[in-house]
N, C-alpha and C positions, 0 to 999 in steps of 0.2 A: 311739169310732166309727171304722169301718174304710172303706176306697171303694177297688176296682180302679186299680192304679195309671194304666192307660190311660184310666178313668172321669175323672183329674183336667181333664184339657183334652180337650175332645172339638170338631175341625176341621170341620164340614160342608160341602162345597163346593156351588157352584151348581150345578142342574139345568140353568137355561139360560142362556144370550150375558148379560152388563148385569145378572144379578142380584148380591147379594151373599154374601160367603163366611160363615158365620156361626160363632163362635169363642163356646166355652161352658165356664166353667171353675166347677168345684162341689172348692173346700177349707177347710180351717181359715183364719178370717181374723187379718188382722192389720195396723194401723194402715199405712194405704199402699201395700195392695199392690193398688189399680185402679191408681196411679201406675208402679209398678214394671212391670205390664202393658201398660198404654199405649204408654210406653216401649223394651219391645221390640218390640212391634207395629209405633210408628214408626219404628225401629231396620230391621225391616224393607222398609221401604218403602211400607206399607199405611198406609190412610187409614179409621177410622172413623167411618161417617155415622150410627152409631145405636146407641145404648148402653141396657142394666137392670143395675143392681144391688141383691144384695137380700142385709142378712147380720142375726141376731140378735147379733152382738158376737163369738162365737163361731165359726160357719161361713158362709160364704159364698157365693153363687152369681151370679154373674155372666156375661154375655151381650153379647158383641160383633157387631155387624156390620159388614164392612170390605170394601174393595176397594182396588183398586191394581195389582199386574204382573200380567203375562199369564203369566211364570215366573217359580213361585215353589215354593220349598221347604217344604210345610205340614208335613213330617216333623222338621224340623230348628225351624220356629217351634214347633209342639207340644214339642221337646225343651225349648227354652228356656224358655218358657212354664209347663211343669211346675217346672224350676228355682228359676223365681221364687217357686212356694207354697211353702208351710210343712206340707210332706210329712213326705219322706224316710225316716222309718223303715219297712221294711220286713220283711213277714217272711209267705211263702207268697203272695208275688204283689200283698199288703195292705198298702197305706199307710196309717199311722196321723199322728197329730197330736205334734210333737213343738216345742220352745220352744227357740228358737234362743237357746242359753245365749251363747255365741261370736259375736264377731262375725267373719268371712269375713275370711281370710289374705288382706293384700294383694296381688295378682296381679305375677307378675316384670313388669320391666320391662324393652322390647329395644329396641335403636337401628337405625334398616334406616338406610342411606345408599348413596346411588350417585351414577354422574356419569354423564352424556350429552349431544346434544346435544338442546338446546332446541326446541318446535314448539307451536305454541299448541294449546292445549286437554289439553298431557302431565301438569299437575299435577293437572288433575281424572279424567284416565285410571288415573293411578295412585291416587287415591280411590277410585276407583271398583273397583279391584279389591282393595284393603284393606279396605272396607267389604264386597264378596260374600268374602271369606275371615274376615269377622267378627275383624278386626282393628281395634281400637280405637285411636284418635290420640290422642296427651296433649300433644303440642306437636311444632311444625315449623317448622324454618328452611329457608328457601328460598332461594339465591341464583346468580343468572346472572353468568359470567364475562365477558368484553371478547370474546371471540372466538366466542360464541354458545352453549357448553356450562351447562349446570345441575349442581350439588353442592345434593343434597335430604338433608335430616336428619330423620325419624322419629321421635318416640319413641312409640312403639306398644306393647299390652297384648295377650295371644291370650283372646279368651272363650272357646276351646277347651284353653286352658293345653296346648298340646302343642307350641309352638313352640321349644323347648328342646331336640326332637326331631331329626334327623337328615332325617328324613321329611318332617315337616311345613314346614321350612324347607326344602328343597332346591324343595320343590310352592310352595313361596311364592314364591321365587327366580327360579322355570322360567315363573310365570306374569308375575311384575313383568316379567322380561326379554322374554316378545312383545311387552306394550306399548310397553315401552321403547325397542326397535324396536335395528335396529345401523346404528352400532358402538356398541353396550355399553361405556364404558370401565370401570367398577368397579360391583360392587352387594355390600354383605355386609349382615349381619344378626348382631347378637351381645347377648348379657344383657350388661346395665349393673350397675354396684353401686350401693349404697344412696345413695352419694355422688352419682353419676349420676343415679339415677333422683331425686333430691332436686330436682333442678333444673328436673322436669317439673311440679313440685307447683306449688301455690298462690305467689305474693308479692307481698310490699307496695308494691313498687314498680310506678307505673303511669306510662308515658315522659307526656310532658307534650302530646303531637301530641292524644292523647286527652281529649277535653271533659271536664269533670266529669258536666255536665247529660246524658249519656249516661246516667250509673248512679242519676241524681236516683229517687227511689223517689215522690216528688209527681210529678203528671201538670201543667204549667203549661199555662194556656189556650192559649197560643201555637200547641202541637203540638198539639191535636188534631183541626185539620184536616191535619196534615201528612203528607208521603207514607209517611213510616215510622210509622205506626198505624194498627191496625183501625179498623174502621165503631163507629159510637153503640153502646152498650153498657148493658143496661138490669138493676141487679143490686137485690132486694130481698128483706126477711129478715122472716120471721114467725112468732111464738110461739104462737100463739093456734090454729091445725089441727092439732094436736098437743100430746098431753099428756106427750109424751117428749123429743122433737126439735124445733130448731129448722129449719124453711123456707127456704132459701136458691133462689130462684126467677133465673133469668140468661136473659136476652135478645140474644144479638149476631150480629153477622156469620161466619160457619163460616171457618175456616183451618185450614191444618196441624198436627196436633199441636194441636188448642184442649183436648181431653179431657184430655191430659196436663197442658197449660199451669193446668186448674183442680185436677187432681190432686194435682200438686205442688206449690202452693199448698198445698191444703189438708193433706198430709201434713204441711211445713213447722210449720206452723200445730198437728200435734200430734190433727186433727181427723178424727172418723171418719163415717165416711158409711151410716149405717143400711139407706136404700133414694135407689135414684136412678135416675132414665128422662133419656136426652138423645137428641133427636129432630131432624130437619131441617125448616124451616119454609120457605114460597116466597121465591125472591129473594137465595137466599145464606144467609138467616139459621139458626139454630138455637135452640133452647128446651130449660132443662134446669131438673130438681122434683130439688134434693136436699135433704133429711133427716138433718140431723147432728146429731152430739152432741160433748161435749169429750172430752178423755183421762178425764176424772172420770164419763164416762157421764151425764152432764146438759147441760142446753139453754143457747146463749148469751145468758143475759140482761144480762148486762153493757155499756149502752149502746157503753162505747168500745171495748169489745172487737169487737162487730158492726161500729161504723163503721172497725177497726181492719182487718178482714177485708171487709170491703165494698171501703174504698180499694184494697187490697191488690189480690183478684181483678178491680177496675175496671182497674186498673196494667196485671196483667199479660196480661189481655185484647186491650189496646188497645196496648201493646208489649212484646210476648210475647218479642223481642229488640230490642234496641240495633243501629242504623245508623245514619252518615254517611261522609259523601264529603268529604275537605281537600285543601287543594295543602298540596304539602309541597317547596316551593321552585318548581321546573320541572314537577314529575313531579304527579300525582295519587294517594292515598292512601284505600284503603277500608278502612272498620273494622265490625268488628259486633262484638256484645260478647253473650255467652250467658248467662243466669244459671244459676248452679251450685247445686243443693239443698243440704240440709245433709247429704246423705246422701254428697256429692261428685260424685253423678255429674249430667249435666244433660240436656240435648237431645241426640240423635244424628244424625250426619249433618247437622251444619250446615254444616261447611266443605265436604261433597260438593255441599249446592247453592250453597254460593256462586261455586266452582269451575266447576259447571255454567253457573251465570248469566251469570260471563266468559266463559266456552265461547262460549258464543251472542251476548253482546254483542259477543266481537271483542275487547277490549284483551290484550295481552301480560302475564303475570303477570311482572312485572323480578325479586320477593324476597317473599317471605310467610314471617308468623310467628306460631304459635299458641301462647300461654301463658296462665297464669293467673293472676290478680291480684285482693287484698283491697283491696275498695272501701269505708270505713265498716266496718259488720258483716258485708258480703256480700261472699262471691267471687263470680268473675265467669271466664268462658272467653274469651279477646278474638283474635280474628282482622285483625290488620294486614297487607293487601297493597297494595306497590306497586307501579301500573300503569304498563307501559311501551304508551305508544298510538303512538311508532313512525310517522318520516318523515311529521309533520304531521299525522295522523290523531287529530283530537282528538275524543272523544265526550264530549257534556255529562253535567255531573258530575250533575242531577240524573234522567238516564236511566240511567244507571250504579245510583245508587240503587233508584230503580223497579226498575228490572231486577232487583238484587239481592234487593230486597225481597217483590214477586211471587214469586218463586222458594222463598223461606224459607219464602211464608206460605200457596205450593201455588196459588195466583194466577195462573200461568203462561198 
């Protein structure tokens, strides 16, 4: 079966002011790929209020509606977007179906570092322009000197893989450096070796400041009225309207990235989604009808398997990430902790809004650091900064959280 290759992702924009942009992709399916969509859609910046999908096992077609910037680049999400199906062969303008034998060469890896002086809101300035140059962060050390300067550490991935280049770097360099504003003391930018870039990856070790009951995969009753979780959540499974698929029917409170949060779940899980409508309901909430089946092509009737996948999607509903706020002596310490798929990659743009959050809260970032660490059987993405509030100016720790938490979960 053959489809124009422009046919694979077709962008509609609004006719008028407040409607939504409408995103419609018809390819070859394949386990996971609403998640991989989602994904860069929120990667984008955009937000999904209204979702269909529909695939026989084989192709797929699927239908997004979203909104979000007022500028945006539909030329360059439609680029990525086509990336993501399971295209690619080509020949007289015709993409066909082809089975990704390979899995995808790991992307180089590069270290940006610079020094300057220090100004509140510079660390999320500089997010913010690594994220519109679709520069990816794998981990960051941050630390302020005695005399007011910053020495910021990087390790960044190009999804354009051209940073290698002459060009590309010099435009990345020329852009960090407006923000960065002068005197400029140093900024470079250079590929790491394997040894290097090792040290961005995953590990075992998790500092001890960090709870456990963070990464607890049970939901204790304690937290769920607590600030860092969604609203009541209402998930249930049914075998019996269908003689192929199992029913998975979900009731909750609408957040950022919630479509993704059930998608990679479910990819996780190995699990495919036959047809599925997600809708906005009054008061915040949302409603979503999906229709799954296992990797075996049959329905979940295995008691503990459904209650396996029930807890699960309740989980990560209701803390879609990990937040809190510790002293950590004198100074105050935020942490959020991201879960990573099995696929490695996770949520995007999370340290852009927490970075934002401070922005607006007002505390000084003093040091922040992004790594990754095995929890149990899960990795996890964990963001430690801590905050300098600076000649008595002390803001309470759980406004600090709200704040940060709102933020992540589009809340704002």
């Amino acid at each position: 079966m053959g489809i124009l290759h422009d046919d694979v992702v077709i962008i509609r924009e609004p006719e008028k002011e407040g409607e939504a942009t409408v995103i419609t992709v018809n390819c070859p399916d394949k386990t996971g790929l609403g998640c991989d969509l989602c994904r860069i859609i929120l990667f984008f910046g955009l937000s999904i209020v209204r979702g269909d999908v529909s695939t026989d096992g084989k192709w797929c077609y699927i239908v997004f509606w979203v909104v979000g910037k007022q500028r945006m680049r539909w030329s360059l999400l439609k680029k990525r977007l086509i990336e993501a199906c399971p295209t690619c062969s080509s020949a007289s303008g015709i993409s066909y179906y082809r089975s990704e034998l390979q899995p995808p060469k790991p992307p180089n890896v590069f270290l940006l570092t610079f020094c300057c002086h220090d100004r509140k809101g510079l660390l999320h300035d500089v997010t913010e322009v690594l994220s519109e140059l679709e520069l990816i962060i794998h981990k960051v050390k941050v630390s302020t000197t005695p005399d007011g300067k910053v020495v910021d550490l990087f390790f960044i991935t190009d999804t354009r893989e051209l940073l290698h280049t002459k060009k590309r770097r010099d435009d990345t360099i020329e852009q960090l450096a407006a923000i960065l504003g002068d005197p400029l003391i140093a900024i470079d930018i250079e590929l790491v070796g394997p040894e290097t870039a090792a040290c961005s990856q995953a590990s075992s070790f998790l500092p001890s400041a960090i709870s456990e009951d963070m990464f607890d995969l049970e939901l204790p009753d304690s937290i769920r009225s607590g600030t860092s979780t969604s609203d009541s959540v209402s998930i249930t499974m049914d075998n019996s309207l269908s003689p192929a698929h199992t029913l998975v029917q979900i009731i909750c409170q609408d957040h950022k990235g919630l479509l993704y949060d059930i998608m990679r779940t479910l990819k996780d899980y190995n699990i495919q989604i036959s047809y599925g409508r997600f809708s906005p309901k009054p008061r915040g909430k949302c409603e979503l009808d999906l229709f799954i089946v296992q990797a075996d092509g049959k329905k979940i009737v295995d008691p503990s398997k459904q209650k396996s996948l029930t807890s699960r999607l309740r989980m990560e509903l209701l803390r879609p990430l990990r937040i809190t706020v510790v002293s950590r002596g004198p100074d105050t310490e935020l942490l959020v902790a991201n879960p990573v798929e099995l696929s490695g990659k996770g949520r995007p743009l999370v340290f852009y809004d927490i970075t934002l959050a401070l922005k607006m809260l007002g505390p000084c970032i003093f040091s922040a650091e992004v790594g990754r660490h095995v929890v149990g059987d899960r990795e996890w993405e964990v963001y430690r900064i801590l905050l300098d509030e600076g000649e008595g100016l002390s803001i309470p720790r759980n406004k600090i959280e709200k704040g940060v938490w709102k933020m992540l979960m589009g809340w704002e």
